[in-house]
N, C-alpha and C positions, 0 to 999 in steps of 0.2 A: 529398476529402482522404484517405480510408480506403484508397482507390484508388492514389494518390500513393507513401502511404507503402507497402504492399507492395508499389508494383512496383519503390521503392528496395531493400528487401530481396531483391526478386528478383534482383536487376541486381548485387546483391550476392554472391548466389550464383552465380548463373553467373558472373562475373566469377573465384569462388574455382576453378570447377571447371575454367575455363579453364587459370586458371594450373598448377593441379595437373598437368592431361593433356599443356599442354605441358611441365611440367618431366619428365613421365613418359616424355616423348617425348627430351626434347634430355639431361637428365640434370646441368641444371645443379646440385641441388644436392649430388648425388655429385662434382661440380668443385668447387664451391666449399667441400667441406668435406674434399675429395683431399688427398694428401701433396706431389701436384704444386702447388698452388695455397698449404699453408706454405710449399716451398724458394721459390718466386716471392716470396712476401713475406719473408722473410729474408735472399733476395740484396738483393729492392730496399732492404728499411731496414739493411743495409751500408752502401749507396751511398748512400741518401736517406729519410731517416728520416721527416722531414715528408711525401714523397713518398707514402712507405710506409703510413705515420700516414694517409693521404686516403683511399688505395686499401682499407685494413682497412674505414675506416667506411662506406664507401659501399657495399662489400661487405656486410657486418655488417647493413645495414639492407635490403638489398635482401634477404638472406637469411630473415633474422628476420620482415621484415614480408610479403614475396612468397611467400617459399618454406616458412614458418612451421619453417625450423630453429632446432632447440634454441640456447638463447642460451648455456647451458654451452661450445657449441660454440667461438661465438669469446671467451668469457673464459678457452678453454685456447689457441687461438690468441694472443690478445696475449699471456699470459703466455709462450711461448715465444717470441714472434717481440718481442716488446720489453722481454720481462724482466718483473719483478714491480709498480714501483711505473708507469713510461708504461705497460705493459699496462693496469694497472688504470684506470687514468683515461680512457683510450682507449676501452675496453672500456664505464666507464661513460657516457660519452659518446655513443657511438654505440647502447648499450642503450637510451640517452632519446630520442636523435634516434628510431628506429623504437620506441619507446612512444609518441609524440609523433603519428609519422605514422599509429598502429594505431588512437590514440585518437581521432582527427581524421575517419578512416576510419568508424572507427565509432557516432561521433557523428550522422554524416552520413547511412549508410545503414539504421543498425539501430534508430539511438532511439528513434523515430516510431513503430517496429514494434512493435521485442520489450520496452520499458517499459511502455507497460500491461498486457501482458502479468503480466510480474516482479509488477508493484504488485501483483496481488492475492493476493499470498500475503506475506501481512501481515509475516511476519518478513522477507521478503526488501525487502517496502517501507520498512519501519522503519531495517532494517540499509542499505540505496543509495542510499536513497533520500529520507533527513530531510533538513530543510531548514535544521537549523544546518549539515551536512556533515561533524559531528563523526564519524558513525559511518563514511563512507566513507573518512575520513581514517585512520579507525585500520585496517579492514581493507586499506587499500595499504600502510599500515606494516608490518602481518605478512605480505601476500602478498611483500613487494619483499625483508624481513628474510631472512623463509625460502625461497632459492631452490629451491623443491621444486614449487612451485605451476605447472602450465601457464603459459610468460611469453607465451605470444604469444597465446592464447586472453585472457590475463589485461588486456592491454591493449585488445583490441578491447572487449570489457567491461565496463572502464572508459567511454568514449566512452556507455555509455547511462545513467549515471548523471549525477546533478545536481553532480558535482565539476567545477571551474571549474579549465580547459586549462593556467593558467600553473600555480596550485600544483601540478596532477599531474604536470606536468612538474619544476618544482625539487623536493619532497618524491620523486616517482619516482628522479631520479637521488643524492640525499642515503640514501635507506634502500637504494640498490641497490648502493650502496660495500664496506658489511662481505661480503654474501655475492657480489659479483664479485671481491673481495679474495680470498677465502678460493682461490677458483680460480686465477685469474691469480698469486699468490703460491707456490701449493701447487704447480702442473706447474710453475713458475719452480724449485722445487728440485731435480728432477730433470735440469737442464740446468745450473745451478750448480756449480761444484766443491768452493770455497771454503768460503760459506754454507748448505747443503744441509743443516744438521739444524734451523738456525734458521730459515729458512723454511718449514720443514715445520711447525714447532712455531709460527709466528706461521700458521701457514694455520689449522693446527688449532682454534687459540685463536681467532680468529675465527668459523670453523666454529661453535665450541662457542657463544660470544657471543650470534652472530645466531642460529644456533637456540633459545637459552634463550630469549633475549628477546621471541622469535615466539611462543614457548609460552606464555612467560609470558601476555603479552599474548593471545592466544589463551584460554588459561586462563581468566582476568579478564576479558575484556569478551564472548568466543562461546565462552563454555560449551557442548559439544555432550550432544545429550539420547541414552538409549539407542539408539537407531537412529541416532545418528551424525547426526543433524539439527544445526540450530540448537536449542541450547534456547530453549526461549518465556521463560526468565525473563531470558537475556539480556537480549531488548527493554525489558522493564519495568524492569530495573536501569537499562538505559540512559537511561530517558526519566525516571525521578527523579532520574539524580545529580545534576543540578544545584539539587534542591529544599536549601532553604538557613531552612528550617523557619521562614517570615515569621508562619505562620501564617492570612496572608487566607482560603488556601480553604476552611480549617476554621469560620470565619465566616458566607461564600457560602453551606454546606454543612453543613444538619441531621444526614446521617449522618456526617458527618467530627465534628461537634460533638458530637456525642450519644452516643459513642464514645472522646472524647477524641485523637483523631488528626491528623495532617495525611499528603499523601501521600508524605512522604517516610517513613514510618512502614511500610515496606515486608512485614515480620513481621506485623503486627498487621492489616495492610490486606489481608493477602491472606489470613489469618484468617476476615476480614471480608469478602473477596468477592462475596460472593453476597447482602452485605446492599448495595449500593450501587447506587443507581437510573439511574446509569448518564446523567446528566440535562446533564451538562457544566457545571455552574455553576462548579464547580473551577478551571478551565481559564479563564474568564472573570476572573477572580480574580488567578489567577496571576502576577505579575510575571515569571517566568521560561518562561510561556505551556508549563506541563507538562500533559499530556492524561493527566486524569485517567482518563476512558473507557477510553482505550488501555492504560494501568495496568492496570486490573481486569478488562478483557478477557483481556488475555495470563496474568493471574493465575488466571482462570477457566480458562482453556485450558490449561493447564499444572496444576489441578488435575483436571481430566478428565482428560486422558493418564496422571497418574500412578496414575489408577483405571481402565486398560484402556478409555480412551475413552467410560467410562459417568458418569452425572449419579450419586453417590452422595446425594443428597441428597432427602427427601421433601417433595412437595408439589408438582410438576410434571407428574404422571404425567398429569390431565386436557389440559395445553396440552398435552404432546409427543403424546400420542393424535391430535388434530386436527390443529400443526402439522406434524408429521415428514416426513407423508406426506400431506399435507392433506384431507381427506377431503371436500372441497365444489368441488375441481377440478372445472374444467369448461372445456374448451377448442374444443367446438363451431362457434364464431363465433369463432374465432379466424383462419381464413382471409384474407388480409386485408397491405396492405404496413402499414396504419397502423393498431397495434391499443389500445383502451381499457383498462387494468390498475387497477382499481378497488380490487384489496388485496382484506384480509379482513374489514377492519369498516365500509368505506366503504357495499359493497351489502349488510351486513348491516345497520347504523343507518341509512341513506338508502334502500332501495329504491324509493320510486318515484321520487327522482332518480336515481338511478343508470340506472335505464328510460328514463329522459326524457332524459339527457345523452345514453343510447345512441342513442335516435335522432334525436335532433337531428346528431349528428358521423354519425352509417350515411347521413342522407340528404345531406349535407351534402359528407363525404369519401368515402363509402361504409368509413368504421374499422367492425373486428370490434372482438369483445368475447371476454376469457379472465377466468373467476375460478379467482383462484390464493394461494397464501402466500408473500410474496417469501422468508420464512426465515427474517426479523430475529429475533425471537423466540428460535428454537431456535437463532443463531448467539449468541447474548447470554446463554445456556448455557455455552455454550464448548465446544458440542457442533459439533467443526470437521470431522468428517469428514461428519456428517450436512447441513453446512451446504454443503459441496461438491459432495453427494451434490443436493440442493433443487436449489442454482444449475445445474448439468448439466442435471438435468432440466428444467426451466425453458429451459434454451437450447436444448435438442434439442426440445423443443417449439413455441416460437415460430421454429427452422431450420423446420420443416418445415409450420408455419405460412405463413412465406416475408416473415415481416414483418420491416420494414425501419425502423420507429420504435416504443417503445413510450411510451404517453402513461397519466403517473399521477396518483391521485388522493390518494395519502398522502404525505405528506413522508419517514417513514418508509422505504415504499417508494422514494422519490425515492434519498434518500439512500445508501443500501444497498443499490441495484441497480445506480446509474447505475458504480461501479469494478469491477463484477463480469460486466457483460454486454457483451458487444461490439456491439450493435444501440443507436445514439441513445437516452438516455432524456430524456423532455420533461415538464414537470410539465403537470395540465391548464389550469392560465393559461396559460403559452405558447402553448399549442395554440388556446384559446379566442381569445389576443391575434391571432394569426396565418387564422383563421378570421372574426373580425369578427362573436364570438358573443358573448354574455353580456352583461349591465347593471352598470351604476357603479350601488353601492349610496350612495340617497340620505339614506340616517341619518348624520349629521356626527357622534354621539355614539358611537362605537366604542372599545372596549376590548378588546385583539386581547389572545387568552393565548397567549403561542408556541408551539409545539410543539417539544421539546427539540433535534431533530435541526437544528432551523434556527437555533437561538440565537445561531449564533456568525457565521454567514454573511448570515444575512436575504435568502439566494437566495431563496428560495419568496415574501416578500414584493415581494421587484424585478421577481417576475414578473406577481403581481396591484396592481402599481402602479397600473394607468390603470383599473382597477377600483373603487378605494377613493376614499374622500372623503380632501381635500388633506392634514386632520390626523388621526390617528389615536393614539390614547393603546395603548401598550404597559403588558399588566400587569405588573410586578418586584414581585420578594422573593418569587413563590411557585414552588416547585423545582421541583414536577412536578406531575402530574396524578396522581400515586399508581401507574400503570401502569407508568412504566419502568424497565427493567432485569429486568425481572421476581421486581423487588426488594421486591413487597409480601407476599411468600410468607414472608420472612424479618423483615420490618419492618412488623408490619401496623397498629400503633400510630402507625407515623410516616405509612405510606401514607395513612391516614385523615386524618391532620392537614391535610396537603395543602389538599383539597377544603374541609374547614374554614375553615381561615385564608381563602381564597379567600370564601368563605359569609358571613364576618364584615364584610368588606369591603363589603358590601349595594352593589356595581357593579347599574347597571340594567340594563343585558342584557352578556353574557360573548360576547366573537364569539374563535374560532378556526379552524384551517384542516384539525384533523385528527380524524377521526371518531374513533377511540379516547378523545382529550381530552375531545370533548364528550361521549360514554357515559360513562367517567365519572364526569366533572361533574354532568352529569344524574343519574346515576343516584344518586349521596353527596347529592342533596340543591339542587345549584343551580341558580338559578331561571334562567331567558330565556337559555340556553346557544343560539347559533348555530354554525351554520357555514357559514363566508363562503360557498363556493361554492355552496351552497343559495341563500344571499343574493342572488348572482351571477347563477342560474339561476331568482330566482324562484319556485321549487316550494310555499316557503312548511311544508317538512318536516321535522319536531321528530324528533332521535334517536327511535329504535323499542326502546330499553331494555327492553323486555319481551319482545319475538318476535325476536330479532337472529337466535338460533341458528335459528328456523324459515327467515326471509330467507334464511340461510346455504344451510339445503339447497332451498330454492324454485330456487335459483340454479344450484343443484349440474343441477338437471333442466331450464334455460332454455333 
């Protein structure tokens, strides 16, 4: 499939450079935008206007879409060659037909390619690519308002985004009216006799129109940050306005409640930042399914930036020490197409599964083995350039590894690598389902505690389906495990509660799937904490709460 889709980019590209070199060669679109090729269209719409009107558009789009000329181009042509108001409709017309065909174009050849690409720079995922379509709606209204903007780059563009062909088509030609107006009306004065101060002054007024309103709009919804970026508080405005202050997630949500907030409380919340565990119950809540995570992310991120990209805040100084730069890498046995990513608390609370998974899948696949920090952590900072800086390295690592899937053990990880890496990520049920390893545990009495990242999806579960006994009870009402977001640094009365409330419940044995939840659980206090894939592999091995960090570097030297 990977294969597919760039060789349609390819094919895309050579296709551009084709036409380029031929046009560099025969010189059509020095013709078609000649003095000879206006007087041809002004004699013919003397004679035959509709004739004329065909000849423009067909033109128009082979220009615009083949030969990528400026589309200013022929809205000074219709304006002279059919006057101010048939120029303009003409003009728009055929501006949509080759929108139409650019987008179609590029739907085709580039989607598959350069979208996940886009996606992982979060604000440009947020801004093209939401799935109400609200936010691409309004950036074609300012691109199309303010004719200033690359139009034929702008269209191809389009086509890899999640906006649906008809609306971009009718909304395309509806906001491309004022500023092909402005043109077609405005060279209409200069060949007028009669009207020529009042068409210059309705061009103008136009002009002015669509430019305010671009700005405006521009202004209010993509605020740009000092470097001329997107600002990051854009996205977070965006993804509350529709909160309508019901109230549920403040319910869902200890620190929304215990704060007095909800999240459309935008001032206070981003106050609060760094106290929110980042646990998604919000979201779950929501009627208007507003991501809260994403919220407080972008809030964090945007308060980094505006402190020269540093964490001003104390109490982190131990995790960024370990994460940043991870200090327990080890990439060794990492040689390998299929390799084992076990994170950073899996082989520190599991080590001798982590041993025994390794070589059951080395003899079995012959998979390597990397310990590494996918990042989440130090991204859940909002520390994004360092989180950029992980992810590279990370992929220039397993490039020259040479591996071709990576198989993980944390949901965490699962989560948080799988939009950011170009190589497969597989959870290890998959892999196990697929290998024809592992045991259906026979305890029918299970009490699974989610781990936060899968809450909303229960991928991670679909995968150890054929693993589990038929019913399985889900524990609800308790938020977190006290660990995420790395929100107990600032909440540490409420992190504690967590594992409490959980403790009070007197559940017989606590099964999960992620070794950070079950450290800990284990470690606050509660009792007969599993986890599943232990269960799965039979090892029969209790988190290691006490020697984690040693495990850590035992590994560091495996």
């Amino acid at each position: 499939m990977k294969n597919v889709k760039n060789k349609k980019a390819l094919v895309f590209a050579c296709l551009v450079l084709l036409l380029l070199a031929l046009n560099q060669y025969f010189g059509w679109s020095e013709y078609l935008s000649s003095s000879e090729s206006l007087l041809f269209l002004r004699k013919m719409a003397s004679e035959n206007v509709a004739q004329a009107a065909a000849v423009y558009m067909i033109l128009s789009v082979i220009g615009c879409v083949a030969l990528a000329l400026p589309g200013v181009t022929y809205a000074i042509l219709a304006g002279l060659i059919f006057g101010p108001f048939l120029g303009t409709l003409l003009c728009c017309l055929a501006a949509t037909a080759g929108a139409s065909v650019a987008f179609l174009i590029g739907r085709f050849f580039l989607k598959d390619s350069v979208k996940p690409k886009l996606e992982k720079n979060r604000y440009l995922k947020q801004l093209l690519f939401d799935e109400s379509g609200k936010n691409e709606m309004l950036v074609l209204m300012i691109t199309r308002l303010v004719p200033i903007f690359p139009y034929n780059l702008q269209n191809f563009a389009y086509g890899i985004t999640e906006i649906k062909f008809w609306p971009y088509t009718f909304f395309s030609f509806i906001f491309m009216i004022p500023g092909t107006a402005m043109y077609t009306i405005g060279i209409s004065s200069f060949a007028e006799k009669d009207n020529k101060v009042l068409l210059m002054v309705v061009a103008l007024f136009l002009g002015a129109v669509s430019l305010g309103i671009g700005y405006y709009l521009k202004k209010k919804y993509i605020p740009m940050d000092v470097n001329g970026g997107i600002s990051k508080s854009m996205v977070y405005k965006s993804i509350v306005s529709e909160c309508d202050r019901c109230g549920l997630c403040r319910k869902q949500c200890d620190f929304l409640d215990s704060h007095g907030i909800v999240l459309g409380d935008t001032e206070k919340l981003r106050d609060l930042a760094f106290h929110c565990f980042l646990c998604g119950e919000c979201k779950t809540a929501c009627p208007k399914n507003i991501d809260g995570n994403e919220v407080v992310l972008q809030m964090r991120r945007q308060i980094v930036a505006e402190n020269g990209g540093k964490l001003a805040l104390k109490g982190y100084g131990l995790l960024l020490a370990e994460k940043k730069n991870y200090l327990f890498r080890n990439y060794t046995h990492g040689k390998a197409k299929s390799i084992l990513f076990p994170g950073c608390n899996f082989s520190a609370l599991y080590p001798n599964t982590t041993k025994i998974l390794l070589e059951l899948l080395k003899e079995k696949v012959g998979m390597g083995i990397v310990f590494d920090c996918c990042g989440k952590p130090v991204s859940d900072l909002g520390l994004i350039d360092e989180e950029k800086t992980i992810i590279s390295n990370i992929s220039q690592k397993l490039s020259h590894c040479e591996a071709e899937e990576l198989v993980v053990t944390c949901p965490n990880c699962y989560y948080y690598l799988k939009p950011r890496l170009q190589i497969p990520i597989l959870s290890i049920y998959e892999k196990l389902q697929q290998l024809g390893l592992g045991h259906r545990i026979a305890d029918p009495d299970i009490n699974i505690f989610l781990p936060c990242p899968d809450r909303e999806s229960l991928l991670l579960m679909e995968h150890m389906k054929s693993f589990l006994p038929d019913e399985v009870s889900q524990i609800k009402g308790i938020q977190c495990c006290g660990l995420g977001g790395c929100a107990g640094v600032m909440e540490p009365e409420m992190a504690q509660k967590f594992p409490n409330d959980l403790k009070e419940r007197n559940y017989g044995s606590i099964h999960t799937y992620c070794a950070s939840c079950a450290g800990r659980l284990t470690k606050e206090g509660c009792h007969n904490v599993h986890h599943l894939l232990v269960d799965i592999l039979k090892t029969g091995e209790n988190p290691d709460i006490k020697k984690s960090l040693i495990n850590k570097a035992k590994y560091k030297f495996y």
